[in-house]
C-alpha positions in Angstrom: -1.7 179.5 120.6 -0.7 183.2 120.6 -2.6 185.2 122.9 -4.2 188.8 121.9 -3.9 191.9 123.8 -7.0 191.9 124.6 -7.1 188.4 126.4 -3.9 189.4 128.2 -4.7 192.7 129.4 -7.9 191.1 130.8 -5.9 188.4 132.6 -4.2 191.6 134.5 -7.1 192.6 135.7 -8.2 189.1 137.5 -5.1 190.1 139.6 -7.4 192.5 141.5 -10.2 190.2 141.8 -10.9 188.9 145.4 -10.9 184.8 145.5 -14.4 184.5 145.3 -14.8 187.0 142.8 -12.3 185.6 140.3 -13.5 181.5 140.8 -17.0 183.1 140.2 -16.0 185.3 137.2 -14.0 181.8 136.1 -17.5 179.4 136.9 -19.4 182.0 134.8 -16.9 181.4 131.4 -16.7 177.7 131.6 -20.4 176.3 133.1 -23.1 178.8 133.4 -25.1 176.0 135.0 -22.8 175.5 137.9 -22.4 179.5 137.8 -25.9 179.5 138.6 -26.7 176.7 141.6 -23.5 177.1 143.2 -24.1 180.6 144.7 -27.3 178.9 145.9 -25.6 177.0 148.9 -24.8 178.2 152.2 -21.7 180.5 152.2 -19.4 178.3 153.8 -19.8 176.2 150.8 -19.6 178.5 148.3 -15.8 178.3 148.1 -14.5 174.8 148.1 -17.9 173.6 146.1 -16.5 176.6 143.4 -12.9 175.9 143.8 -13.6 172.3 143.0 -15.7 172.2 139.9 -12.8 174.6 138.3 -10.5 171.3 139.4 -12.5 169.2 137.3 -12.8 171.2 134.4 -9.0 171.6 134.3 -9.2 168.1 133.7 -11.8 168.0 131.5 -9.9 170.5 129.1 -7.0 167.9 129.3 -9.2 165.2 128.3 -10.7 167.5 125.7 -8.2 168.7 123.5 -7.6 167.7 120.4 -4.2 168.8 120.3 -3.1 166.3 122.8 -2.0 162.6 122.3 -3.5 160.1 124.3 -0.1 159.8 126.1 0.6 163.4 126.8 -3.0 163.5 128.5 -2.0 160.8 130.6 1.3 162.9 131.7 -0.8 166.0 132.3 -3.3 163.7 134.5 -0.6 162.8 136.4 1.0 165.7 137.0 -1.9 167.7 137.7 -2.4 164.8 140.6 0.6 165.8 142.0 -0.1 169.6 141.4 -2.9 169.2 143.8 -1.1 167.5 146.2 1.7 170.0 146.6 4.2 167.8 144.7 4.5 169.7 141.8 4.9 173.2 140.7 1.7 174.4 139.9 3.3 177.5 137.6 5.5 174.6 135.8 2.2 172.8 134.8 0.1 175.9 133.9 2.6 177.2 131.5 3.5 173.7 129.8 -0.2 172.5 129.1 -1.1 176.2 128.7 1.1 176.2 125.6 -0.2 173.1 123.9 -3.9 174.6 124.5 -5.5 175.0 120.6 -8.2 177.6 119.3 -10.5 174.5 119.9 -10.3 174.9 123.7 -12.6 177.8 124.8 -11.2 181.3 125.8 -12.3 181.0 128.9 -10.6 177.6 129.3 -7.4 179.3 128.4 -8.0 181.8 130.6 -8.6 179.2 133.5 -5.7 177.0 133.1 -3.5 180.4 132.8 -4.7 180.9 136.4 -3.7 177.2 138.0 -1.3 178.4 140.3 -4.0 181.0 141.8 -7.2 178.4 141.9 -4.5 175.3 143.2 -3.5 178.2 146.1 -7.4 178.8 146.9 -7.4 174.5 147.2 -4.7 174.8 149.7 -6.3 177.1 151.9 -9.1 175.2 152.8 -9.1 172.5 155.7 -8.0 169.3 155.9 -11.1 167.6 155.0 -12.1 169.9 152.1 -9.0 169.4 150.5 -9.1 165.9 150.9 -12.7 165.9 149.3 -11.1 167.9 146.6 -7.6 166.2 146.0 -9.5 162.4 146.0 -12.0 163.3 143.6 -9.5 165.3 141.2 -7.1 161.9 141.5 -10.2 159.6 140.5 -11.2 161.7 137.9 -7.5 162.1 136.3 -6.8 158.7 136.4 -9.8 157.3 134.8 -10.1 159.9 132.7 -7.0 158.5 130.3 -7.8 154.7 130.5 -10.9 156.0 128.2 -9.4 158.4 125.9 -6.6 155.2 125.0 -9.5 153.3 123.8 -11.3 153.5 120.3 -14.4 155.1 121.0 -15.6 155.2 116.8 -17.7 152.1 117.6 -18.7 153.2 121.4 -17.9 151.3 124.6 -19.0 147.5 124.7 -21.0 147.3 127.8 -23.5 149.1 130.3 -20.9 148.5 132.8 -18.3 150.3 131.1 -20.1 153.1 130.3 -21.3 153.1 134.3 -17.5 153.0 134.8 -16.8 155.8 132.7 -19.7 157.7 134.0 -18.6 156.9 138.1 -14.8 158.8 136.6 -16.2 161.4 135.3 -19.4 162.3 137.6 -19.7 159.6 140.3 -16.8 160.8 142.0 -17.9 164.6 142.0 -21.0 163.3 143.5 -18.8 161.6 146.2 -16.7 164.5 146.8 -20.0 166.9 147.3 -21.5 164.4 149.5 -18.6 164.7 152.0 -18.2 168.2 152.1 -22.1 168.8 152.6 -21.2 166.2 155.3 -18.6 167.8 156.9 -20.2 170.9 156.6 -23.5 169.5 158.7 -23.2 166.9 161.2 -27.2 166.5 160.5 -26.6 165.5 156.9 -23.7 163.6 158.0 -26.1 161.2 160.0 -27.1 159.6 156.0 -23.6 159.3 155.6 -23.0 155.9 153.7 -26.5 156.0 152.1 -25.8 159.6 150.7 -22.5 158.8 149.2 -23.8 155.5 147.9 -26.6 157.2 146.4 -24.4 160.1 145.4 -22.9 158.0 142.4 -26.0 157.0 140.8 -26.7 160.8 141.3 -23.5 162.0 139.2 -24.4 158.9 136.5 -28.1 160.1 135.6 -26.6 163.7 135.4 -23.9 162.3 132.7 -26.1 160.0 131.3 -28.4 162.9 130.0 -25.1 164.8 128.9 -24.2 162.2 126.7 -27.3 161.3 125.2 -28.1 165.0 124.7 -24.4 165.3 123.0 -24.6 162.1 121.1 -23.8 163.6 117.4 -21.7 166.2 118.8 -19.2 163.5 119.8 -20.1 161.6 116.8 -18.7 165.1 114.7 -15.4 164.3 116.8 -15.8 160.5 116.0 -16.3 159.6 119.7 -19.2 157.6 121.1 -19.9 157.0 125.1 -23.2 154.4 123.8 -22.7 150.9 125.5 -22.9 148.5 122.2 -24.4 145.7 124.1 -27.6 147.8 124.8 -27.5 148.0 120.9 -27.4 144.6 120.7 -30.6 143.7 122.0 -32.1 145.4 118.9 -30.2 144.5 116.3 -28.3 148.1 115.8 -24.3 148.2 115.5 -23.1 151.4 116.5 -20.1 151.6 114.1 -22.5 152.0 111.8 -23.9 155.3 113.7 -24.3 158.9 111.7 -26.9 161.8 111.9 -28.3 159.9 108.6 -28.3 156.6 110.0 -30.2 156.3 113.1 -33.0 153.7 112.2 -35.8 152.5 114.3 -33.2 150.0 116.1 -31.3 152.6 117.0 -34.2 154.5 118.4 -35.3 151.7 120.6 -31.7 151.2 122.1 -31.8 155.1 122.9 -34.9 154.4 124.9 -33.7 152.0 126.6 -30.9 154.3 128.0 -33.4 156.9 128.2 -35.1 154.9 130.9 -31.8 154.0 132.5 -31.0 157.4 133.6 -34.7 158.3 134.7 -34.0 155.0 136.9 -30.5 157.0 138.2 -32.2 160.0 138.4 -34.9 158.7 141.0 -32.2 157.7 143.0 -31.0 161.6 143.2 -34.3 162.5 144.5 -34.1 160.1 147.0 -30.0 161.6 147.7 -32.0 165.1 147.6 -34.8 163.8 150.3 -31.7 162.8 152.9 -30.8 166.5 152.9 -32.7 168.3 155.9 -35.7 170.6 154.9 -34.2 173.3 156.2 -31.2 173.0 154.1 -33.5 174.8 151.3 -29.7 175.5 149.6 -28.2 172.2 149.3 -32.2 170.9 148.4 -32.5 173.7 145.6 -29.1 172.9 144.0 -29.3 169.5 144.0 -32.9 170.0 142.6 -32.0 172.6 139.9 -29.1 170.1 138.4 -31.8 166.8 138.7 -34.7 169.0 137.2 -33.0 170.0 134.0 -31.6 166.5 133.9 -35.5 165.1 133.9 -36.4 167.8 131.4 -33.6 167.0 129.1 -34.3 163.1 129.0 -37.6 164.3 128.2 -36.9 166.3 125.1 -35.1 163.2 123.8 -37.4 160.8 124.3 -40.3 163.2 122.5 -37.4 163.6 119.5 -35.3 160.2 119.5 -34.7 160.7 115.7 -33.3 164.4 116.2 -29.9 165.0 114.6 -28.2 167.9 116.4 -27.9 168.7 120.4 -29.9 172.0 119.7 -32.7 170.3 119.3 -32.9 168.7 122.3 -31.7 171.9 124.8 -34.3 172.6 127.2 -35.0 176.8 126.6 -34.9 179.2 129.3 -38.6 179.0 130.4 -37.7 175.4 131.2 -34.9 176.6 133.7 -36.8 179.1 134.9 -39.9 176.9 135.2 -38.1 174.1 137.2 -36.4 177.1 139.9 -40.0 178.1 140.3 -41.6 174.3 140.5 -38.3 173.5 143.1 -38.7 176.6 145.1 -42.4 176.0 145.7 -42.5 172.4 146.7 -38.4 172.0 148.0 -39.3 171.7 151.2 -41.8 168.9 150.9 -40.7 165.3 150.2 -44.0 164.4 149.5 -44.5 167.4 146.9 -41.1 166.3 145.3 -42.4 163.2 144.9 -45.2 164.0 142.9 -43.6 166.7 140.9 -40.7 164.0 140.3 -43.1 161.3 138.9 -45.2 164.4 137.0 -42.0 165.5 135.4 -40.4 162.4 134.6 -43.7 160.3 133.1 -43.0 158.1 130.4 -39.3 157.8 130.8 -39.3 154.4 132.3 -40.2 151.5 131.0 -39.9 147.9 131.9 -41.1 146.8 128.5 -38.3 146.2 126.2 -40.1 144.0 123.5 -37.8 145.6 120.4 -37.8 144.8 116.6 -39.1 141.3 115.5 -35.7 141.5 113.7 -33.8 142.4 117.0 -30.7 140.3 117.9 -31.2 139.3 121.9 -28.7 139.5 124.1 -27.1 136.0 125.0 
């Protein structure tokens, strides 16, 4: 895609930018979310924590465009593995995939892979364990990433454990990789070591879950579906048959099911959040933020289960504003977090599953 004036001229200027200035200016065009809690942790984690979500969404626009074959985003996986790991000319890479990019990849995407060679230099500078974090997490991600973009997603994935596998390459191992560098960064937190990073993947999958349930008929308009059919199966719904039209009672029930799924991994990131000292009111509130608006989210969909477009489902403003006040206020209590947890997130879990006197079960 040709670029305009406009969009070059302002590349010229992110020449001037400091390092944290331009990852921040970068965070702010491709997820406002992480724009927002990242700036809430302690300084020294500002960087690396920036550095590496901009990583992963390199990847993401690889896995993302539509322009791409299923091989060639293999290739760019794989080369961007090695760009990482000083193997490979980072300028190489940024001009070959920055020429296949479309008009369906985001401006600021464009913008972003244009500037490889500078956010691949900020990687390098870090230390040794950061950019071990970072290069581990960006290899998981980039080699999982293709297995699932080879496979027919029209009819969605057969199993819950595929769809946890998906989930651990595309969330779980970001969880991982923030788990060591808050360890590295505090020998404190470092103490909950195994249990964090355990934790830390069940953390990631609630937070993806709630993506993809919130985004189901947007990936349906692209013919893609991340719903485990075996979940389906249980009442009696086949998800080839899935449309914004078509999403009976069955359907509804299945959704629930999966509903209460992520509340389950989302209990589990309070617990994570709980490990972190009460001083560490950073960490705490951005780990909060992202697992409030996850809660918040599951609960729009569960009050809508028939709705028909992700808009309906997007928690407002007032919501994210509402859960920064309700995390501020009670962060530094476990007990408090508790209770706001269980106020938050009532109704989302069930251990009833009695579906449709129609409903296939699962053998």
């Amino acid at each position: 895609m040709s670029e305009t004036s406009a969009q070059l001229n302002d590349r010229a200027k992110l020449k001037n930018l400091s390092d944290d200035e331009l990852q921040a200016y970068l965070l702010e065009g491709v997820s406002r979310t992480f724009a927002l809690t990242i700036p809430q942790l302690p300084e020294r984690l500002h960087q690396p924590i920036a550095n590496a979500y901009l990583l992963c969404r390199i990847v993401d626009t690889i896995e993302d465009e539509t322009s791409l074959t299923a091989s060639q985003k293999k290739i760019f996986c794989s080369d961007f593995i090695e760009v990482v790991k000083e193997n490979h000319q980072p300028e190489i890479f940024s001009l070959e995939l920055s020429s296949l990019l479309s008009e369906q990849t985001i401006p600021a995407e464009h913008t972003l892979c244009h500037l490889i060679p500078r956010v691949v230099a900020i990687t390098h500078s870090f230390d040794t364990v950061q950019k071990e974090a970072l290069i581990s997490c960006v290899e998981t991600m980039a080699l999982g990433m293709p297995k699932f973009q080879a496979l027919d997603l029209s009819k969605g994935l057969n199993t819950l454990p595929e769809l946890d596998d998906y989930c651990y390459h595309v969330a779980g191992c970001v969880g991982e990789m923030l788990t060591k560098l808050f360890c590295h960064y505090s020998p404190e937190i470092n103490q909950h070591r195994d249990q964090l990073l355990k934790l830390s993947i069940s953390f990631g999958q609630g937070l993806q879950m709630t993506n993809i349930l919130k985004d189901i008929w947007d990936d349906a308009d692209r013919n893609v579906c991340w719903l485990p059919q075996d979940i389906f199966d249980e009442t009696g719904f086949e998800l080839q048959q899935l449309s914004a039209s078509n999403h009976n009672d069955q359907f509804q029930h299945g959704l629930a099911h999966l509903i209460s799924i992520g509340h389950d991994h989302l209990e589990n990131a309070l617990t994570y959040t709980k490990l972190i000292p009460t001083h560490e009111t950073g960490i705490r509130n951005f780990c909060l933020w992202a697992l409030g608006m996850a809660v918040l989210n599951l609960q729009k969909i569960k009050a809508n289960t028939d709705f028909n477009q992700s808009s309906q489902v997007k928690i407002s403003r007032r919501s994210v504003q509402a859960t920064i006040l309700a995390t501020r206020l009670t962060g530094k209590s476990n007990v408090l977090l508790t209770w706001l947890f269980k106020f938050a997130a009532r109704g989302l879990h069930s251990n009833d599953w009695q579906y449709l006197p129609n409903a296939t079960p699962t053998k």
